[in-house]
C-alpha positions in Angstrom: -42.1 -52.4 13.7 -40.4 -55.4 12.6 -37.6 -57.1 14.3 -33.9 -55.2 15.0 -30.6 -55.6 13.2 -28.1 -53.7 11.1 -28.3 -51.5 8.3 -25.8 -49.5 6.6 -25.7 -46.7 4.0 -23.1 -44.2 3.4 -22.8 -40.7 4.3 -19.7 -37.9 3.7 -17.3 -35.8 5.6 -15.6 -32.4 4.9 -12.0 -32.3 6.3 -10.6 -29.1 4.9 -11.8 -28.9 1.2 -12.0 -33.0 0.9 -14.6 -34.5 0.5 -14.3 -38.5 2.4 -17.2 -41.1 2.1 -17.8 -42.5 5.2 -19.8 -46.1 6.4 -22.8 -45.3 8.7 -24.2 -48.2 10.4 -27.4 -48.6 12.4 -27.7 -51.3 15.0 -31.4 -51.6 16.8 -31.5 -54.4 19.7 -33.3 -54.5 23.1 -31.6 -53.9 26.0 -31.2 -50.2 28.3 -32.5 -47.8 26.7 -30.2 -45.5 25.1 -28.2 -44.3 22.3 -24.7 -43.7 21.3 -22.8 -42.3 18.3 -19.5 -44.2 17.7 -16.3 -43.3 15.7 -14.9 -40.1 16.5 -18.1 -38.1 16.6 -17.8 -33.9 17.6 -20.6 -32.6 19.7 -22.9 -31.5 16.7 -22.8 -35.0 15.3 -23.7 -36.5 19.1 -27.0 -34.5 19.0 -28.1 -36.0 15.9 -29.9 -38.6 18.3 -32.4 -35.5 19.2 -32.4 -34.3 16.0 -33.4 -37.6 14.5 -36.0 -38.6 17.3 -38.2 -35.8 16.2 -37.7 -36.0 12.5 -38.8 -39.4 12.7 -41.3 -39.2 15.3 -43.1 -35.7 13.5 -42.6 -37.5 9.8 -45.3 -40.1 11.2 -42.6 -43.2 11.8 -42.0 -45.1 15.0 -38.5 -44.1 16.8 -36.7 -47.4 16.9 -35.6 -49.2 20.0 -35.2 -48.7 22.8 -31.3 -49.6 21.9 -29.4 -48.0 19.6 -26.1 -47.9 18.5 -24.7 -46.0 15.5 -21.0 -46.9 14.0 -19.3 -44.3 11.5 -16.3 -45.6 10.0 -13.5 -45.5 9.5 -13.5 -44.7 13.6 -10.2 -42.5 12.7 -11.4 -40.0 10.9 -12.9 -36.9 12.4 -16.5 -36.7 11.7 -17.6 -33.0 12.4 -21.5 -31.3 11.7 -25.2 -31.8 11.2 -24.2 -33.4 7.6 -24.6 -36.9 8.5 -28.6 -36.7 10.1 -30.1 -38.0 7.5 -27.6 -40.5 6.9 -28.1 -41.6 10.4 -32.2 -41.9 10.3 -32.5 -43.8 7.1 -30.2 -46.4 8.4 -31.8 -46.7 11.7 -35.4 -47.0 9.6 -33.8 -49.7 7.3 -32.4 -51.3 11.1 -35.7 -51.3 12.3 -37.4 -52.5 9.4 -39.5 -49.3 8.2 -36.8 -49.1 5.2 -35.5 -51.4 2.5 -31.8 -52.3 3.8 -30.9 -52.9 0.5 -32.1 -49.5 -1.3 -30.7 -47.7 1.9 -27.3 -49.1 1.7 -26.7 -48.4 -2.3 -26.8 -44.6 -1.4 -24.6 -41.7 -0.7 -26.5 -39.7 2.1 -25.9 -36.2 3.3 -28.1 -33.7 5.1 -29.5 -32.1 8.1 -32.8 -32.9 9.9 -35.0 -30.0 11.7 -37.4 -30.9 13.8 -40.2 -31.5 11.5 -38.1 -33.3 9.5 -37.1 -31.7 7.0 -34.1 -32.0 5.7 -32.0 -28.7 5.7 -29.4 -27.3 3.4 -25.7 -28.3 3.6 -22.5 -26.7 3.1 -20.2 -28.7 0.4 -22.6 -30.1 -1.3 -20.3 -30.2 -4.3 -17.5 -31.8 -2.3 -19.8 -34.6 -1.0 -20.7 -35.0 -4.9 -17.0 -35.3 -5.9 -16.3 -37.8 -2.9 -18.9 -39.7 -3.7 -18.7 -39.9 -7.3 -14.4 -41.1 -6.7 -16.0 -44.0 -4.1 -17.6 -45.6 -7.1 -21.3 -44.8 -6.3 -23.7 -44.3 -9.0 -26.4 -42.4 -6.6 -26.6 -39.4 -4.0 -28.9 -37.6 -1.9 -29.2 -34.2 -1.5 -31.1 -31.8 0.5 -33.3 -29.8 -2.0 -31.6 -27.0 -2.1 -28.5 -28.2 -2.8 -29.4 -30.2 -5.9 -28.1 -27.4 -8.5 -24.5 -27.6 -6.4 -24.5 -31.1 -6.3 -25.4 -31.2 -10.0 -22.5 -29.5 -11.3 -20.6 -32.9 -10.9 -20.9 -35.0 -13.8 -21.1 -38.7 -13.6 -23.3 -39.5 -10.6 -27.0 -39.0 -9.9 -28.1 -36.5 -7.9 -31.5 -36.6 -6.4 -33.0 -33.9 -4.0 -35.2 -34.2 -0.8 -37.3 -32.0 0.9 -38.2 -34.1 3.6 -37.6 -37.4 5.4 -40.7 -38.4 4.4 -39.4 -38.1 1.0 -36.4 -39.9 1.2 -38.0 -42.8 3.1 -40.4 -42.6 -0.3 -37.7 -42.7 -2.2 -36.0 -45.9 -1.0 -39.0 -47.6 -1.0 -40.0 -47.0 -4.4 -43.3 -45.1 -3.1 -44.5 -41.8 -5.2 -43.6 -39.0 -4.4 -45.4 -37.5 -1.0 -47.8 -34.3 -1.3 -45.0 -32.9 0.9 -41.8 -32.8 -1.5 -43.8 -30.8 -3.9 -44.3 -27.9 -1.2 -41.8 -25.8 -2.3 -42.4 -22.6 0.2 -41.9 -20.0 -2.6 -38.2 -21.5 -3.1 -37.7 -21.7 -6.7 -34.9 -24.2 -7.9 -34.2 -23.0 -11.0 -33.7 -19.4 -10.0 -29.6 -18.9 -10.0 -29.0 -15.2 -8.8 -27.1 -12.8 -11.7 -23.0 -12.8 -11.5 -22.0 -9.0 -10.3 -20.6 -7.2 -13.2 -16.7 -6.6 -13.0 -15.7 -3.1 -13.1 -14.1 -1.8 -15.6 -10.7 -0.2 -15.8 -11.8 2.4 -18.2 -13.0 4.3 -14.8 -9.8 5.1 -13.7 -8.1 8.2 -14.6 -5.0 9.1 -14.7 -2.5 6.9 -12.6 -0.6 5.1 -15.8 2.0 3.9 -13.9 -0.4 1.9 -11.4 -1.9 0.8 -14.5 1.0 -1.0 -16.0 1.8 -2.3 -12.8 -1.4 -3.9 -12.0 -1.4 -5.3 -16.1 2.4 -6.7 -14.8 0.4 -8.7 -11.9 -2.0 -9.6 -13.7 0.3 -11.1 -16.4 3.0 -13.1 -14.6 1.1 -14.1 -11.7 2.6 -10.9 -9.7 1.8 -9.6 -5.9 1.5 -5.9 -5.8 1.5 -3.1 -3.3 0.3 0.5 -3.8 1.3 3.4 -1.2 -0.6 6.7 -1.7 -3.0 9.6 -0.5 -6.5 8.9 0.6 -9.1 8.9 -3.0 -5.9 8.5 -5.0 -7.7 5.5 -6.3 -6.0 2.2 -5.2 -9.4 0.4 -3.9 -10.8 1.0 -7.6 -7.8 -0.7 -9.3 -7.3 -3.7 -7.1 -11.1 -4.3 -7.9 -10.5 -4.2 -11.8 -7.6 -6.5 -11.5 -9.8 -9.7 -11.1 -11.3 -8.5 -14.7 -7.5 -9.0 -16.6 -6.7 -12.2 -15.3 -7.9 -14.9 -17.8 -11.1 -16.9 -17.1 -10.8 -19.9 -14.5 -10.4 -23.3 -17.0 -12.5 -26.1 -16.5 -10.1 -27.6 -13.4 -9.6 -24.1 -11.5 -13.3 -23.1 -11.9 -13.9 -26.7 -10.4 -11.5 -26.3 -7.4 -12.6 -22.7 -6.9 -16.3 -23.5 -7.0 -15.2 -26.6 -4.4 -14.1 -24.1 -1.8 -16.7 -21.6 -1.8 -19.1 -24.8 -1.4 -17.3 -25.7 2.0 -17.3 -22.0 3.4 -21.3 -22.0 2.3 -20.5 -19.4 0.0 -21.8 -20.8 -3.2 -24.5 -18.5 -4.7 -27.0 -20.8 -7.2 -25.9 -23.9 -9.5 -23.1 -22.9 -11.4 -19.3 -22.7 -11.3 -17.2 -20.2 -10.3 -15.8 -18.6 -13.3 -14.4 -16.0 -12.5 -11.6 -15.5 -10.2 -12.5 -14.3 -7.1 -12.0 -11.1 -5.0 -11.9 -10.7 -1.5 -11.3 -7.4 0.4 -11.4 -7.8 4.9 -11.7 -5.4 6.8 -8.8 -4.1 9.1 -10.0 -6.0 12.0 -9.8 -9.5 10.5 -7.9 -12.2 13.5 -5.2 -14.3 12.1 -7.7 -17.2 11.9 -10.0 -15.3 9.7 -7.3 -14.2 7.7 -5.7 -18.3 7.3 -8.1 -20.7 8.4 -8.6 -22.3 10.9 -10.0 -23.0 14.7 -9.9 -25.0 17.6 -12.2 -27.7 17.1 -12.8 -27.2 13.6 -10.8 -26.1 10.4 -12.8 -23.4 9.0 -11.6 -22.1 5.8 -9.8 -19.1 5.5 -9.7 -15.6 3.2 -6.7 -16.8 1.8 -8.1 -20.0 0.6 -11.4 -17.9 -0.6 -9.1 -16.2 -2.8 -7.3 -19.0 -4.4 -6.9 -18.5 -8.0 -8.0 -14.7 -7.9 -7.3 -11.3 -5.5 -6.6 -10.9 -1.8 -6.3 -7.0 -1.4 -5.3 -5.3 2.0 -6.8 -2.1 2.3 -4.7 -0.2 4.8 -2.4 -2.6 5.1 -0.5 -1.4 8.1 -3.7 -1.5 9.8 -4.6 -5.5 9.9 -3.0 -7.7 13.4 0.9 -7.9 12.2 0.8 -11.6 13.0 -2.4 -12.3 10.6 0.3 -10.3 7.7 2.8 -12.4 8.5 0.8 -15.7 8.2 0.5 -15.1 4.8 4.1 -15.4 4.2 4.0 -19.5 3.6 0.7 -19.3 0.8 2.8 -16.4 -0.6 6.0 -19.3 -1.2 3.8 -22.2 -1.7 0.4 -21.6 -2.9 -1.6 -23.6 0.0 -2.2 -22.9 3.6 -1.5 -25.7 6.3 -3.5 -26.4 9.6 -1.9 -28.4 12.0 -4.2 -29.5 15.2 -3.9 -32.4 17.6 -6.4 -34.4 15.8 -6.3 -33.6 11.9 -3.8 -31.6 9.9 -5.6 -30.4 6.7 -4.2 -28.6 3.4 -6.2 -25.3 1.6 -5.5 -24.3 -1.3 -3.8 -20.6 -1.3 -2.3 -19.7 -4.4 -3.4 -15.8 -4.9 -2.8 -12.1 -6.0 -2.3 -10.3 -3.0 -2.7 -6.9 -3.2 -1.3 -4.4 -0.7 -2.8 -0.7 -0.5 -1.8 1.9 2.2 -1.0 5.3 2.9 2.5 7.2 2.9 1.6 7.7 7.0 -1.3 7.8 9.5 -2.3 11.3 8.3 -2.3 10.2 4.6 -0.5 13.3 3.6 2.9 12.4 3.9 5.5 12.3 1.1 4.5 14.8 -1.2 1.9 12.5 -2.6 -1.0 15.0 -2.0 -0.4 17.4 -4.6 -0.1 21.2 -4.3 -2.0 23.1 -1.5 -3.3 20.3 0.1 -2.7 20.1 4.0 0.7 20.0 5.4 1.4 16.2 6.8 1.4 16.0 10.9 3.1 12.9 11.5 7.2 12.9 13.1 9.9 10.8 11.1 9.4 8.5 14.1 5.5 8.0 13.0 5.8 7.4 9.7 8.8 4.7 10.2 6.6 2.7 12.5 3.4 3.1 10.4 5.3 1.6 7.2 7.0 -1.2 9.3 3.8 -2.8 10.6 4.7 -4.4 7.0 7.2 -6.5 7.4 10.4 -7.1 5.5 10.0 -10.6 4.7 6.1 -10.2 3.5 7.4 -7.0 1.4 10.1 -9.0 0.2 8.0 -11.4 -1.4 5.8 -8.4 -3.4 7.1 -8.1 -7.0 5.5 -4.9 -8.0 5.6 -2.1 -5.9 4.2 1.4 -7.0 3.8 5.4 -5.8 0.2 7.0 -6.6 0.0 10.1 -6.7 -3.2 13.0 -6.9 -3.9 13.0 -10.7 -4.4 16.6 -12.0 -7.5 18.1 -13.1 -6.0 17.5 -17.1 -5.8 13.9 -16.0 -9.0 13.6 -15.2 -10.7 15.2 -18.5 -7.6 13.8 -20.9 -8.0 10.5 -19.3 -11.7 10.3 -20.3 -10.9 9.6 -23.8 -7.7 7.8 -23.7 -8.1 5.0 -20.4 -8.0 1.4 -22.0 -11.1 -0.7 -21.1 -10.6 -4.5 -19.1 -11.2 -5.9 -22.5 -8.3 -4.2 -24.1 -5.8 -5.0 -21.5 -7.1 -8.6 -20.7 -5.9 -9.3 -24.3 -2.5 -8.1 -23.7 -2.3 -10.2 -20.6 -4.1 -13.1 -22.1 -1.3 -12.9 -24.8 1.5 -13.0 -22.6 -0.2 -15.8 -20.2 0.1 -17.8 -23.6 3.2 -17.1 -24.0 4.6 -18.0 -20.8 1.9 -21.0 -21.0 4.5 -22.3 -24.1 7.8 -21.7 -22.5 7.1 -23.6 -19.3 4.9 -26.5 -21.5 5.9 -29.8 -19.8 6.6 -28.1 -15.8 4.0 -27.8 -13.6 4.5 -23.7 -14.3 2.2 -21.5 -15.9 3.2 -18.6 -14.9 6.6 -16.8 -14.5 5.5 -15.8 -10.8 5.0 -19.7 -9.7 9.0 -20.4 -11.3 10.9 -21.6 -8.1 14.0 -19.2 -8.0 16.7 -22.3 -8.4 14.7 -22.7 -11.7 14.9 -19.1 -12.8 18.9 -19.0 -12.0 19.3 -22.7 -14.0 16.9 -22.4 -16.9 15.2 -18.7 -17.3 18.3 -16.8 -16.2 19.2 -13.1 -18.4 21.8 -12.4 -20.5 25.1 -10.8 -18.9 24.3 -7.2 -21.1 20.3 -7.4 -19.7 21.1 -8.9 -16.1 24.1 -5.8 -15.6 21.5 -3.4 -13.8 20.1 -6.6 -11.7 24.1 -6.8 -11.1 24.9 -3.5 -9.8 21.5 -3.2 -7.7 22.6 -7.0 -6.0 26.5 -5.7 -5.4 25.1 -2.3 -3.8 22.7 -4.6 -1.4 19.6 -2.5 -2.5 17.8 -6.6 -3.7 18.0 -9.8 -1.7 19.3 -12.7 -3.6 15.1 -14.1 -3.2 14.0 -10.3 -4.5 16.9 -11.0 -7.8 14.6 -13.6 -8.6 11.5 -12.1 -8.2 12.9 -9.0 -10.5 14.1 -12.2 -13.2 10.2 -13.2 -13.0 9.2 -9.5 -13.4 11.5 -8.8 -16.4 10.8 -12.0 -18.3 6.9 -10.9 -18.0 7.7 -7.1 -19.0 9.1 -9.0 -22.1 5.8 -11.4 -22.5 3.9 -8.4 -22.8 6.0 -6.8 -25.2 6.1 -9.6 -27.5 9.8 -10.6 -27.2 11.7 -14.2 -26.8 13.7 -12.5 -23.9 13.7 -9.8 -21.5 15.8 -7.2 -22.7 18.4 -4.5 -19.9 15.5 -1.8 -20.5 12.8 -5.1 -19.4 15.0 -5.5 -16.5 15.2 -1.6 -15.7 12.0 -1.7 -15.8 11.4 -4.6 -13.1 14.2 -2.7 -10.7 11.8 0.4 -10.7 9.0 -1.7 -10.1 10.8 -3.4 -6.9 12.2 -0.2 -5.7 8.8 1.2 -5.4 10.2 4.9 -4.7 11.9 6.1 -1.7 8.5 5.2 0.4 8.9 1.7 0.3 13.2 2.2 1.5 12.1 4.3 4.3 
């Protein structure tokens, strides 16, 4: 091994869903032997010196030495994982002279080092693509099988390792090692099929959930169903993900960007269409938001950016996890605030509430006929429906009774239930539309309107805003639920085709809000 020094190459960072280039230095002397990560390293990013040790010793290299120092910069940023291992041996090869210096510190480096040094899989793969393609560099490295993520950023090239004894080869220009070309059985090109959406030709009956979920799914809308037990609300939160246009280019991007981070990413391609994710019950306010001690972990809410959040049983989930999604509902991101990093995820979804008239399931006279008579007191059925509370069902547009659909709906509705295809047109139409009206604001949507926006620019005329009028003076609608029924009744008239929503649009949007007399109980 030749003499000591410095080296330096570049490695990345996740803090939230950013992506941050970051300097990694490598300084070998003589001295005490030891070694010591410096720059705000966590735990996992301190044990890289094991890590690295036997990568380097079992790849056939000498383990510089006996000093050395490691700098990550810039010193206040939070560096956090395994990401930065390989990072962190090629520049203490380069320091020690077993690597070109030069080569090494051209690159963007990220990946972790087993034992046998091989260099393992990442999460945000994509993110450290994007980060390092906006520093300027022309060049990153990649564990194998991250090369189709990485890939999907164009502008940079993306080259993927196996091993460190392929990414020393690499540097130094060598050919490539018997070893990279051991695949294990792990094909690269093989990118697993997209689950087929459902479609909403399978439910039967239930017309006015129908229309309501096609009113979400046009304007952007949040939406909560209360009925029996089979009435059907899982199946039509899971079709509503197949109305809502196709991500674009920039939300497929973003969306593909989070599920990267969370390690979610199933083979090279983007995300493009919107997402849908159902928690259990027992899901903790972290789970639900993001979040952690040590480390921000992304959330479901941030999962479900630009697609569906739906709440089965509802009243069930940890009140205070319901509540926490009261500020994505008003602003379309989530912030984490800790003592060392504040970080912002992006949060802007459908949420979708189901739940049952009571704890039995049988209250209301939602069951139908002959079925069994419901158990629960007045008292029980009060507290079951107020584990919601006001101010998250305030901010729910849509709100809608199921009931048991009769045998005749069930055969009738065979022949006449509109495929997806059918009704994604119609809200494709009045996306469009709304798309033209708000051209020039930051809006696409009527949902995403702020309400001083919908009183100044969007508000109804006095003959179609007297029903809004006399449900206001009688104190059955907040002032921030009069604004939610404008947004409602301007997309009623979207999908009807007209320049402005008419008194029957905004009828319409009051019996949406009102829900029935569940939702007032």
């Amino acid at each position: 091994m030749s003499g000591g020094g410095v080296a330096r190459t570049r490695g990345v960072v996740l803090l939230g869903v950013d992506g941050h280039v970051i300097g990694v230095e490598a300084h070998v002397s003589i001295g005490v032997s030891g070694f010591s990560v410096v720059g705000m390293a966590d735990k996992l990013v301190g044990e890289a010196r094991d890590r690295c040790r036997s990568a380097v010793l079992n790849s056939g290299m000498e383990w510089p030495g006996p000093k050395n120092t490691v700098g990550l910069s810039p010193a206040e940023l939070p560096k956090r994982g395994p990401t930065l291992d390989l990072a962190i041996a090629l520049a203490l090869l380069a320091a020690s002279g077993q690597a070109p210096r030069d080569a090494v510190a051209e690159l963007v480096v990220v990946g972790e080092l087993g034992l046998d040094g091989r260099v393992r899989p990442v999460r945000g793969a994509l993110v450290a693509a994007l980060a390092a393609r906006a520093a300027g560099a022309r060049r990153i490295v990649v564990p194998r099988a991250n090369v189709q993520e990485a890939a999907l950023v164009p502008g940079i090239e993306v080259v993927g390792v196996r091993t460190l004894i392929g990414a020393v080869a690499l540097v130094r220009g060598d050919g490539v090692p018997d070893i990279e070309l051991d695949d294990d059985g792990d094909d690269p090109d093989a990118v697993p099929d997209l689950p087929a959406v459902p479609d909403l030709a399978d439910v039967r009956g239930q017309h006015a959930a129908r229309a309501a979920l096609e009113l979400a799914a046009a304007g952007g809308h949040h939406l909560a169903m209360t009925g029996p037990p089979g009435v059907g609300k899982t199946m039509l939160a899971e079709r509503l993900p197949g109305l809502l246009p196709p991500l674009d280019e920039q939300a497929s991007l973003e969306v593909t960007a989070i599920h990267s981070v969370a390690g979610r990413l199933a083979g090279g391609r983007l995300i493009s269409v919107p997402p849908f994710e159902a928690p259990h019950h027992t899901a903790t306010h972290a789970a639900m938001v993001g979040g952690g001690s040590g480390v921000a972990r992304i959330g479901l809410v941030s999962l479900a950016h630009r697609g569906v959040l739906f709440l089965d049983e509802a009243p069930e989930f940890d009140s205070n996890a319901l509540d926490a999604l009261r500020q994505p509902l008003e602003s379309g991101e989530m912030v984490v605030s800790r003592s060392a990093f504040t970080v912002r995820f992006p949060a802007r979804f459908h949420l979708v509430l189901a739940m049952n008239p009571c704890p039995c399931g049988r209250g209301g006279g939602l069951a139908g006929p002959g079925a069994p008579v419901c158990s629960c007191t007045p008292v029980q059925r009060r507290r079951y429906l107020s584990r919601i509370s006001g101010p998250l069902l305030d901010r729910v547009d849509l709100r809608v009774v199921l009931v048991r659909p009769t045998l005749a709906d069930l055969e009738f509705g065979a022949s006449t239930a509109e495929p997806t295809a059918v009704v994604a047109a119609r809200v494709l139409e009045a996306r469009e539309r709304a798309a033209r009206r708000y051209a020039g604001t930051p809006w696409r949507v009527n949902a995403d309107v702020p309400g001083p926006v919908v009183r100044r620019r969007f508000g109804l005329d006095p003959e179609a805003g007297a029903p809004l009028a006399d449900a206001l003076a009688r104190g059955s609608v907040s002032a921030r639920g009069a604004d939610r029924v404008v947004r409602v009744a301007w997309t009623v008239a979207d999908l009807a085709g007209r320049d402005r929503p008419s008194r029957n649009d905004v009828g319409v949007a009051l019996l949406h809000r009102d829900g029935g007399s569940l939702w007032a109980a």
